[in-house]
RODO-2510 file (C-alpha; in nm, 4 decimals, decimal comma):
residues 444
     n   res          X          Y          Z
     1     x    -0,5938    -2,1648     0,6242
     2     x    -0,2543    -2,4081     0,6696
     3     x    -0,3442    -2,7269     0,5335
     4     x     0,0577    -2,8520     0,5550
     5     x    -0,0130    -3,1891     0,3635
     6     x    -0,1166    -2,9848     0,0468
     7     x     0,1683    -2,7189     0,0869
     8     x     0,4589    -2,9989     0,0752
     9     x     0,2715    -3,1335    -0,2392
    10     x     0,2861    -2,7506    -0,3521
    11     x     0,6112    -2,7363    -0,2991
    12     x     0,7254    -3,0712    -0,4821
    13     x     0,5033    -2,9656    -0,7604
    14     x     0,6492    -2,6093    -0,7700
    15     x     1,0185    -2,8119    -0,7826
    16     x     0,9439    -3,0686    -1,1042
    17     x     0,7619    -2,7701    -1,2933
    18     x     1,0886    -2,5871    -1,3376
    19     x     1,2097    -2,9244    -1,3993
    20     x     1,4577    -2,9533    -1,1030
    21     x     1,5719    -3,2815    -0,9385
    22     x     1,6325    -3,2773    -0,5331
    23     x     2,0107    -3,2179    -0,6405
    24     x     1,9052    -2,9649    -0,8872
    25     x     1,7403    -2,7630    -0,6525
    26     x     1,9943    -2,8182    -0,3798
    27     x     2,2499    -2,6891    -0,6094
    28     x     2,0400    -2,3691    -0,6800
    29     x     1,9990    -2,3123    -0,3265
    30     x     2,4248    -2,3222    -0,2515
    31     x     2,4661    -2,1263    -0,5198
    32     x     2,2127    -1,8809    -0,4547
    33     x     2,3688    -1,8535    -0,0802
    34     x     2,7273    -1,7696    -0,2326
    35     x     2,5646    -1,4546    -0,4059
    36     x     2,4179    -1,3364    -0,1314
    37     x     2,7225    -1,3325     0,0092
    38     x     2,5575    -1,5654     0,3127
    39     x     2,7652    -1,8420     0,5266
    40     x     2,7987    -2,1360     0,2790
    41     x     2,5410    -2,3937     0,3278
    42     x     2,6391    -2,7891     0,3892
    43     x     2,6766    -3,0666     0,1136
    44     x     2,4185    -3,0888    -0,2178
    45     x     2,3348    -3,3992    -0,0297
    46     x     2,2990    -3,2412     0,3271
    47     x     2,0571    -2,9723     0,1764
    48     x     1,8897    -3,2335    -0,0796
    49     x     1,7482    -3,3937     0,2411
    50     x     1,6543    -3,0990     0,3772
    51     x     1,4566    -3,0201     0,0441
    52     x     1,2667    -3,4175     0,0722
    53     x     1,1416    -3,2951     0,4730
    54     x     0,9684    -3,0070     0,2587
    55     x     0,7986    -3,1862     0,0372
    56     x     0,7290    -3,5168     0,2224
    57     x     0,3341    -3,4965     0,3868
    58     x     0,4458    -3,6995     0,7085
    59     x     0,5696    -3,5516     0,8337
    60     x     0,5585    -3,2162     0,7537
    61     x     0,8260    -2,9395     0,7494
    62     x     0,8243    -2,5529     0,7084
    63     x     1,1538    -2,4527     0,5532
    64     x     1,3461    -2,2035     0,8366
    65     x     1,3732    -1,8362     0,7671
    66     x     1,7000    -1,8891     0,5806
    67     x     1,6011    -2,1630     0,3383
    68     x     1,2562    -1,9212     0,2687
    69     x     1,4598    -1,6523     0,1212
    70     x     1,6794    -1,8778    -0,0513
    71     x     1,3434    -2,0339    -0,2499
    72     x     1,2249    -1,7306    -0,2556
    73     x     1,5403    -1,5845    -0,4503
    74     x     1,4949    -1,9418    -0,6926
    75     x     1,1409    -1,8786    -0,7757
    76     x     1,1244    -1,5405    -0,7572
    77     x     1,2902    -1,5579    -1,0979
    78     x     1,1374    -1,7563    -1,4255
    79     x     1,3532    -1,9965    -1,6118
    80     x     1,4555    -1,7412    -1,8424
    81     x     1,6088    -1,5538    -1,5782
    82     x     1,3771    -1,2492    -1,5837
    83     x     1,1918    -1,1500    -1,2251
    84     x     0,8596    -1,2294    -1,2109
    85     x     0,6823    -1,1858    -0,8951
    86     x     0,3171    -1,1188    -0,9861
    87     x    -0,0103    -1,3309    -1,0389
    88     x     0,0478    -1,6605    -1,1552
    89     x     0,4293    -1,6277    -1,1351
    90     x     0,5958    -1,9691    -0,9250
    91     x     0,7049    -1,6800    -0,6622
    92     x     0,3377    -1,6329    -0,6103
    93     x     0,3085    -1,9931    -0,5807
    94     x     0,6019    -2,0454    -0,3521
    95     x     0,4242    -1,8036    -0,1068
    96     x     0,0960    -1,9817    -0,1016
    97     x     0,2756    -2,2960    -0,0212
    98     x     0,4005    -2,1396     0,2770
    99     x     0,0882    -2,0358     0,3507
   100     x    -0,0651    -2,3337     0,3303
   101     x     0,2583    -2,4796     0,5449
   102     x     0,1609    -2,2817     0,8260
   103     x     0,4056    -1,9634     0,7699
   104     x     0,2345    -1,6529     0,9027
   105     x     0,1187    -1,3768     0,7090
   106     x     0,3168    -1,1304     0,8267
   107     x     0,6360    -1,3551     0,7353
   108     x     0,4892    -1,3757     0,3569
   109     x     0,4575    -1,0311     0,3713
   110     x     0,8184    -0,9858     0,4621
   111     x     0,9373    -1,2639     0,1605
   112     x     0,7379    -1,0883    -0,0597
   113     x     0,8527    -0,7051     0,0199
   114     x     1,2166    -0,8615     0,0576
   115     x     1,2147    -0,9572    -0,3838
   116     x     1,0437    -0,6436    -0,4334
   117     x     1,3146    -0,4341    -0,3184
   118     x     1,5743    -0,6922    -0,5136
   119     x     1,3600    -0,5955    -0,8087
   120     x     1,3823    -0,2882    -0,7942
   121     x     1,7652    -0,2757    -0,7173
   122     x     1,8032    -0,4902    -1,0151
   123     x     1,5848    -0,2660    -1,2575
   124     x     1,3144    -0,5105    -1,2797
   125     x     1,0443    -0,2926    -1,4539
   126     x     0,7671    -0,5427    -1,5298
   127     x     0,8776    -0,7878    -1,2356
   128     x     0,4858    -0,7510    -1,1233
   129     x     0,3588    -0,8792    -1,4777
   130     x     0,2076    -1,2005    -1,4783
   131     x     0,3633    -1,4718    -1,6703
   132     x     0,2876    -1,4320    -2,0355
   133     x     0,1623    -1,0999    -2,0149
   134     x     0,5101    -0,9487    -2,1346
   135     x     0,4602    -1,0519    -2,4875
   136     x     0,1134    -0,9114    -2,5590
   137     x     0,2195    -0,5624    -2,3663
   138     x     0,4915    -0,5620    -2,6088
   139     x     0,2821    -0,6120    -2,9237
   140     x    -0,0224    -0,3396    -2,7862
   141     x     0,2854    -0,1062    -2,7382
   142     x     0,3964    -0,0950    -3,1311
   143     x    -0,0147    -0,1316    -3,2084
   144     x    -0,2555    -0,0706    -2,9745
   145     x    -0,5443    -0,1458    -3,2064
   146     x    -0,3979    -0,6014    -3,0380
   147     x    -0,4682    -0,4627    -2,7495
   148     x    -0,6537    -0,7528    -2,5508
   149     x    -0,7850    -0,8468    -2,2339
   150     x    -0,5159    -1,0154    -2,0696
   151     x    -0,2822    -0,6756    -2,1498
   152     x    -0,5458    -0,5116    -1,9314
   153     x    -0,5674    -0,7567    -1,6778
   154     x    -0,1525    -0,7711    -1,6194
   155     x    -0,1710    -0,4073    -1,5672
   156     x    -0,4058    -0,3470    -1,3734
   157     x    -0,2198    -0,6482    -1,1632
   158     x     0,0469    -0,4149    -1,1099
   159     x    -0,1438    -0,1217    -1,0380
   160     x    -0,2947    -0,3572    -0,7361
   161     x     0,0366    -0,5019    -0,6309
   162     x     0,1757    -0,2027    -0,5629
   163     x    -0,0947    -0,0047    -0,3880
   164     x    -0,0977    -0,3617    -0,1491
   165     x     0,3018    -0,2616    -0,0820
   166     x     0,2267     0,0856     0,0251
   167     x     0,3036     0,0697     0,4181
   168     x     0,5821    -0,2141     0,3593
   169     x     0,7761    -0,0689     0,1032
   170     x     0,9744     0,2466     0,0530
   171     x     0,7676     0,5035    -0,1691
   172     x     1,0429     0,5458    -0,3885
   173     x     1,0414     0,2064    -0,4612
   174     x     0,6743     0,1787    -0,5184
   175     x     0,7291     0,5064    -0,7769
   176     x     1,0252     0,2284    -0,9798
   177     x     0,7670    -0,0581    -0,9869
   178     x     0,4574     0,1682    -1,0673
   179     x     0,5677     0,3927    -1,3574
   180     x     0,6285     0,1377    -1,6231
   181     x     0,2241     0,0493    -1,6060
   182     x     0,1365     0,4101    -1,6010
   183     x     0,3438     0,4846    -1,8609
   184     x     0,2189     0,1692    -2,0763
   185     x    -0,1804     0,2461    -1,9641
   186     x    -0,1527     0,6340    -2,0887
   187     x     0,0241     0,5529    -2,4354
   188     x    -0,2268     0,2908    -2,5189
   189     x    -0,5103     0,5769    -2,4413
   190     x    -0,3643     0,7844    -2,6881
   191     x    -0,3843     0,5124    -2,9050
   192     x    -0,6868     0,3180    -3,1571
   193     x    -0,7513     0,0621    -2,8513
   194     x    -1,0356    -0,1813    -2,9531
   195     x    -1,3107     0,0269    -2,8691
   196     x    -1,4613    -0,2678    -2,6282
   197     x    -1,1751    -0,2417    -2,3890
   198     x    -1,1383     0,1495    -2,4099
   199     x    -1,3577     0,1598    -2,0957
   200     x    -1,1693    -0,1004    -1,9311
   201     x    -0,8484     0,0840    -1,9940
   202     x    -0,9535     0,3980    -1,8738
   203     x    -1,0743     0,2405    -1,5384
   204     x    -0,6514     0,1485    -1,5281
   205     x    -0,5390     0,4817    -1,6123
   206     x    -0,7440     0,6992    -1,3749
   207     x    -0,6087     0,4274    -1,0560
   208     x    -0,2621     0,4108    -1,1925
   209     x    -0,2133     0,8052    -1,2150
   210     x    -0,4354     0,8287    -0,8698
   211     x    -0,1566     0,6227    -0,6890
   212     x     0,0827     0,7626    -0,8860
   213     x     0,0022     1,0890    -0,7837
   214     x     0,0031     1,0378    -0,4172
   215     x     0,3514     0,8562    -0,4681
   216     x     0,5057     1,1961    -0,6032
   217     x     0,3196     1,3802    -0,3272
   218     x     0,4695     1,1396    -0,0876
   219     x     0,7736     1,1908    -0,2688
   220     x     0,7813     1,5886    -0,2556
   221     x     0,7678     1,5792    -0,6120
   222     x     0,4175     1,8095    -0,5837
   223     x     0,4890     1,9625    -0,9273
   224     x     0,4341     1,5946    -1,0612
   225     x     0,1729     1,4937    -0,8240
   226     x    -0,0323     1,8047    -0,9566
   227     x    -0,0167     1,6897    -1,3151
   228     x    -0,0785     1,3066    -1,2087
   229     x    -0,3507     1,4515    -1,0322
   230     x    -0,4993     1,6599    -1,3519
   231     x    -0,4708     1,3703    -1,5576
   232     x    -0,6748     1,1041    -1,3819
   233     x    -0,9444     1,4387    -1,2954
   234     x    -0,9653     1,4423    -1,6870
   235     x    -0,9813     1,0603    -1,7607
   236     x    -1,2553     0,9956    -1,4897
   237     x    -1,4156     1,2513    -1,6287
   238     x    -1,5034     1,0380    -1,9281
   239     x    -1,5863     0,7595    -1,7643
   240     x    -1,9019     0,8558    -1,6420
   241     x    -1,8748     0,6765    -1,3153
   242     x    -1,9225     1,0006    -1,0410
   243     x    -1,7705     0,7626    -0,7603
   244     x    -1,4684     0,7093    -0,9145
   245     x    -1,4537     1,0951    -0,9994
   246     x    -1,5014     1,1892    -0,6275
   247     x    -1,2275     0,9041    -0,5450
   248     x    -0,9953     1,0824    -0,7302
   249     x    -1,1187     1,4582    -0,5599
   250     x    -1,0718     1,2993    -0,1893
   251     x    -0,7345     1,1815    -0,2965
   252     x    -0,6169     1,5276    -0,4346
   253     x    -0,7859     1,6788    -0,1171
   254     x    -0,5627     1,4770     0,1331
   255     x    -0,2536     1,6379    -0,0880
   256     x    -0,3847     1,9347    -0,1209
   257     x    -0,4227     1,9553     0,2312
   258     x    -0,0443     1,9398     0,3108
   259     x     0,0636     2,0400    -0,0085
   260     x    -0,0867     2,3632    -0,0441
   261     x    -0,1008     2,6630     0,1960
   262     x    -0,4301     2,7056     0,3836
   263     x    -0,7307     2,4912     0,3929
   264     x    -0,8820     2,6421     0,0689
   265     x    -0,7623     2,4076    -0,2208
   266     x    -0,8203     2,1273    -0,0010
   267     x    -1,1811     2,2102     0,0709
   268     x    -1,2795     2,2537    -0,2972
   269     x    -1,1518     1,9412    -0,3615
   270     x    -1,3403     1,7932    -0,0928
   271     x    -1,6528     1,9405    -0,1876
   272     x    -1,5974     1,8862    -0,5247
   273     x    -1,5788     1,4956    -0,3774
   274     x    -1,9326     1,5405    -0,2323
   275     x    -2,1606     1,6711    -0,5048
   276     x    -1,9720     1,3640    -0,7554
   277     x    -2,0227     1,0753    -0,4833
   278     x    -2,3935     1,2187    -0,4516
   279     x    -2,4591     1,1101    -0,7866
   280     x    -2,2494     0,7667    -0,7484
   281     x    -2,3148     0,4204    -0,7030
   282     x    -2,1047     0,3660    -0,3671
   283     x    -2,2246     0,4175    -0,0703
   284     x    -1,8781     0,3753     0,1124
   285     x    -1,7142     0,6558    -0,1327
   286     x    -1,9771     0,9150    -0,0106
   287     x    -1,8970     0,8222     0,3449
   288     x    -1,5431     0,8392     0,2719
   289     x    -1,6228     1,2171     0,0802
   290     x    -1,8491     1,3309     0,3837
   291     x    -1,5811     1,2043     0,6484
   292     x    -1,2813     1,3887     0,4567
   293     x    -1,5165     1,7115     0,4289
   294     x    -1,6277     1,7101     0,8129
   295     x    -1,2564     1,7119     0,8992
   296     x    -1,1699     1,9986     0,7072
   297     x    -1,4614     2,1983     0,8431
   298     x    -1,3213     2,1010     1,1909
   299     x    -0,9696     2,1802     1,1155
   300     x    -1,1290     2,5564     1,0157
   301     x    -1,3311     2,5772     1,3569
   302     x    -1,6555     2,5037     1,1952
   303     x    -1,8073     2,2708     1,4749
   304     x    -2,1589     2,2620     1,3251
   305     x    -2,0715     2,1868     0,9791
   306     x    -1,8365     1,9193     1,0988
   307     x    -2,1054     1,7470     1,2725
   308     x    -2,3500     1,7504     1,0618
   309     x    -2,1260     1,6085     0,7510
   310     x    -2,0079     1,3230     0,9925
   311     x    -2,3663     1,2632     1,0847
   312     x    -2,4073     1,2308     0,6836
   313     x    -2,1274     0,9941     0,6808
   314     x    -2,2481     0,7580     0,9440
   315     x    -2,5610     0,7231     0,7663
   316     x    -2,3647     0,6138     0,4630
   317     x    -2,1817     0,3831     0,6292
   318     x    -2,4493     0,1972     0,8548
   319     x    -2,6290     0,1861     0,4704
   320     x    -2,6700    -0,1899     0,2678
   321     x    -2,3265    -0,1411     0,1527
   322     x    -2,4660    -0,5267    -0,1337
   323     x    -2,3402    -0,4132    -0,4681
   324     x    -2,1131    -0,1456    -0,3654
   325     x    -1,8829    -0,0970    -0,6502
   326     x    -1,5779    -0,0016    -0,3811
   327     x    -1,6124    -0,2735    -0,0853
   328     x    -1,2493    -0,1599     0,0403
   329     x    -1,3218     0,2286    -0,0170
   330     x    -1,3989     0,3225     0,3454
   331     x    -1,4560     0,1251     0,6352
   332     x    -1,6233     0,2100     1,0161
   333     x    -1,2410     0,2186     1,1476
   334     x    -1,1298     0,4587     0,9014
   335     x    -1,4463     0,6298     1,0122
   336     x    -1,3412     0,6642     1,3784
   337     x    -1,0316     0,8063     1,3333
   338     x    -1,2185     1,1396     1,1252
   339     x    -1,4095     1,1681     1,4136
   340     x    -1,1328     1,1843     1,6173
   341     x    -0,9359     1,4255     1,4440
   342     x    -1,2969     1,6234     1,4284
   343     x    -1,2634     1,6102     1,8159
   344     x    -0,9659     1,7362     1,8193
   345     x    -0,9834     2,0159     1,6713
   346     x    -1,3351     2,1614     1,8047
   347     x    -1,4657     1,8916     2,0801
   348     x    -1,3162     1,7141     2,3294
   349     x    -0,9571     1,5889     2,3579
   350     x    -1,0368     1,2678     2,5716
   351     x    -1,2997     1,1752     2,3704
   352     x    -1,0415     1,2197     2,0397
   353     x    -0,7946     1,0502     2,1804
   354     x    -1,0654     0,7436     2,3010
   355     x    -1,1724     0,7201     1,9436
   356     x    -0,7927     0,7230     1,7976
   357     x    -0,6814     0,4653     2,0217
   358     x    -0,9965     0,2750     1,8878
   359     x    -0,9042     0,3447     1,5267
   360     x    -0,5535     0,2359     1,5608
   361     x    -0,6664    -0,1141     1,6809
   362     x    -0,8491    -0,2190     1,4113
   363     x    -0,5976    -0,1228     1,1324
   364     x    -0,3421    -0,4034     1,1842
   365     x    -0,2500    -0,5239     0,8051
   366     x     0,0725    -0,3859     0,6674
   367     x    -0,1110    -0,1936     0,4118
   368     x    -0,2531     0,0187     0,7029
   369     x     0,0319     0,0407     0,8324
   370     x     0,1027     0,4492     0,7253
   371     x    -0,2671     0,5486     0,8210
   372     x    -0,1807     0,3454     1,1634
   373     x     0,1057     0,6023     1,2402
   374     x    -0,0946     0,9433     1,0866
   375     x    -0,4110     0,8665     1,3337
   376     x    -0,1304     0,7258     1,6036
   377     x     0,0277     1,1136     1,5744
   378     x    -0,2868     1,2661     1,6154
   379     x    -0,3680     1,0336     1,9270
   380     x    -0,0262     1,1627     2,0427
   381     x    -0,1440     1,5513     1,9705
   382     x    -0,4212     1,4766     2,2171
   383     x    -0,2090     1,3303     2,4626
   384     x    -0,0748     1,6808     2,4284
   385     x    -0,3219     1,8243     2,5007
   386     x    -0,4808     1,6419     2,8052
   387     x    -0,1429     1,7731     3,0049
   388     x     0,0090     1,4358     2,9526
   389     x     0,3537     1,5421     2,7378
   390     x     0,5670     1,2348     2,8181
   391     x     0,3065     0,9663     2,7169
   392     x     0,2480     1,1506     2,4064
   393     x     0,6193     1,1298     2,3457
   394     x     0,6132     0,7518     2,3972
   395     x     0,3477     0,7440     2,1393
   396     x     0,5398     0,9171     1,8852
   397     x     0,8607     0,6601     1,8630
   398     x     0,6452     0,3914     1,7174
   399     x     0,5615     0,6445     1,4457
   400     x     0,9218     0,7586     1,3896
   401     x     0,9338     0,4649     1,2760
   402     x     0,7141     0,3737     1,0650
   403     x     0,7648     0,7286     0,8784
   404     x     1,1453     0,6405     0,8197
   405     x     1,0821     0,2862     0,7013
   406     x     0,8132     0,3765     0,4755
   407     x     0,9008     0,7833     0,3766
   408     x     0,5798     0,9001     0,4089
   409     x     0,5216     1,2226     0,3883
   410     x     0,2414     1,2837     0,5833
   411     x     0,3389     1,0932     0,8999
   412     x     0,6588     1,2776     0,8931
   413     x     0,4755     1,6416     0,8236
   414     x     0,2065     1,4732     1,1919
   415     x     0,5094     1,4456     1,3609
   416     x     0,6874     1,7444     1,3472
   417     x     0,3625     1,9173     1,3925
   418     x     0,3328     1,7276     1,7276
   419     x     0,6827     1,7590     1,8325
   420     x     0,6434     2,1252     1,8153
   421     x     0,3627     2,1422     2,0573
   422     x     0,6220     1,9420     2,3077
   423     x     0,9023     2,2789     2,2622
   424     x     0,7079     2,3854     2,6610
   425     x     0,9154     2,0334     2,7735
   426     x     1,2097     2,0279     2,5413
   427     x     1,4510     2,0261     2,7991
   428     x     1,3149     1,6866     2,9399
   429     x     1,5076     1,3748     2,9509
   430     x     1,2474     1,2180     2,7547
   431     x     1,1829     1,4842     2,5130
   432     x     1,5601     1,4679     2,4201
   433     x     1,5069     1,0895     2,3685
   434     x     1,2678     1,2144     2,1094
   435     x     1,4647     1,4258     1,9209
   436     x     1,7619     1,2100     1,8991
   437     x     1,5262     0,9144     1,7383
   438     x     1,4004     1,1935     1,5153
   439     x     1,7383     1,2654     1,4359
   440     x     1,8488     0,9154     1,3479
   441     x     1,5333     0,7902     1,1809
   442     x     1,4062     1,1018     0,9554
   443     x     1,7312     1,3666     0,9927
   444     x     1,4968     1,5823     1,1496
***
């Protein structure tokens, strides 16, 4: 919620604890300008009173777009000079000033994706670490046996950060920021942690090597998905948590699926996802497992079995969800769209594509953003199939999109799936229009 008065005092707080007069930071802001190679910016004194309107409470002033990504480029790096963008870092508190100035999310978003990709350009490894944390990594790393807390807590920071970018950012890009805390989370396993945080750890590892996993996938590296995947299979294992175990199962399942010929890997997986979430604490992950298995039964014709594993999965998800240890696991909207694609393949197109165009409203956050487009696709495919080729087509350029800006794998795979059941109409103006944005967007 904007509360302007107390992001200007943010901001002038932000300023004087990196010890920076008006000038000071008017200088940083020129300079910063010059090496991004933008249009020079007026006098230290011109931009020192545009830096005052910032901070001063009446009234108040939200820095333009320009100036944002100037501040952000200032804060976005710690007085030593090293990037630090993660919990606790001033970047993180420049952004909640502009929250708090009125800025939108979505523009926070951008600010935030835009150092992200400058971190990764400039080989910022640990650029998600929270202040401090770099130190104590450094120490568990030549003995794990000082592994403490706040270690765990900085990784598992990143592990978070980046799953949040998924949808904004490039995958590739995700893969540069994520490996370092995979990496640092599997060599401390190997070594004598303090036995009180081994569980903690472990927790890290299996999520790390999870996202890491789909990255690869998404990445058409499947060789190193597999053995991402095998690895957090054998670390959940010894947690003894069965929800996280099936978490990691549905995950492998969705790769599986378009990784693997056939439906049968997939399946197992899925099943496999069932009979561990039976015996878990979340209700949400055994919706989530009973969802995922009633759309591979419909993708193999199985009508009955789809139904009555959806039927299982509603009744998870209308359940007391107080407690759950996965709040953000599943939701009713991610719900819909399994029904759809259950519809789709043995019920009723209208009804699919009803319950798609349903499921694509509610997802709006850019971390949807890539299961927007896949269920998007599929509302497309019933287009298809309702005799209505053209508006399907119309469907599918917002999801060329997305697919190129994000290189998702599976979008792209939805898409070229759907394009080929357009080939009857290729010869249409508007089917060429297609294939050229195909073209240009994905080379494909």
């Amino acid at each position: 919620m904007a509360d302007k008065a107390a992001g200007a005092a943010a901001l002038k707080a932000l300023r004087k604890r990196r010890g920076l007069s008006l000038a000071g930071l008017a200088r940083a802001l020129i300079s910063g300008a010059a090496d991004l190679g933008q249009p020079s910016l007026p006098g230290v004194a011109a931009v020192q009173r545009s830096v005052a309107r910032w901070e001063s409470a009446k009234p108040t002033t939200l820095p333009d777009e320009r100036y944002q990504l100037l501040l952000a480029h200032v804060y976005a790096r710690s007085p030593a000079g090293e990037t630090a963008l993660g919990t606790g870092s001033d970047f993180a508190y420049y952004l909640d000033a502009l929250g708090l100035l009125g800025e939108s999310e979505g523009r926070v978003c951008e600010l935030r994706s835009a150092m992200l990709r400058a971190a990764t350009d400039d080989g910022g490894m640990f650029a998600l670490l929270a202040p401090g944390v770099h130190t104590g990594l450094a120490a568990a790393l030549a003995d794990p046996a000082r592994t403490d807390e706040d270690t765990l807590v900085g990784l598992a920071s990143i592990i978070e950060d980046v799953n949040a970018e998924v949808g904004s950012l490039p995958m590739v890009r995700l893969q540069v920021l994520l490996a370092p805390a995979v990496e640092a989370a599997r060599r401390l396993l190997a070594g004598p942690v303090p036995e009180s945080l081994v569980a903690r750890l472990r927790v890290i590892a299996v999520a790390g090597a999870v996202l890491a996993g789909r990255l690869a996938f998404e990445t058409r590296d499947d060789s190193a998905a597999r053995a991402l995947y095998t690895e957090a299979t054998r670390e959940a294992g010894l947690l003894g948590q069965p929800w996280t175990q099936a978490g990691v199962h549905m995950s492998h399942a969705l790769v599986a699926l378009y990784s693997a010929p056939g439906l049968d890997s997939a399946t197992r997986l899925a099943d496999r996802a069932v009979r561990s979430a039976r015996t878990g604490e979340s209700t949400l992950v055994r919706a989530r497992a009973h969802a995922l298995q009633a759309e591979l039964a419909a993708r193999a014709g199985h009508d009955r079995q789809a139904a009555a594993a959806l039927e299982l999965a509603w009744y998870d998800m209308n359940a007391d969800h107080a407690g759950d240890p996965a709040p953000t696991a599943f939701s009713a909207a991610h719900l819909r769209g399994f029904e759809g694609v259950c519809e789709l393949y043995v019920g009723d197109p209208a009804a699919a594509h009803d319950r798609f165009a349903r499921a694509v409203g509610a997802l709006a956050t850019p971390r949807e953003r890539v299961q927007r487009a896949i269920i998007t696709t599929d509302q497309a495919l019933a287009r298809v199939r309702l005799g209505e080729p053209r508006a399907a087509a119309e469907l599918l350029h917002d999801c060329v999109a997305a697919a190129a800006g994000t290189g998702g794998r599976v979008p792209a795979l939805r898409l070229r799936q759907v394009r080929r059941e357009l080939r009857p109409w290729r010869r249409e103006r508007w089917a060429a229009d297609l294939d050229d944005h195909l073209m240009d967007m994905l080379g494909a």
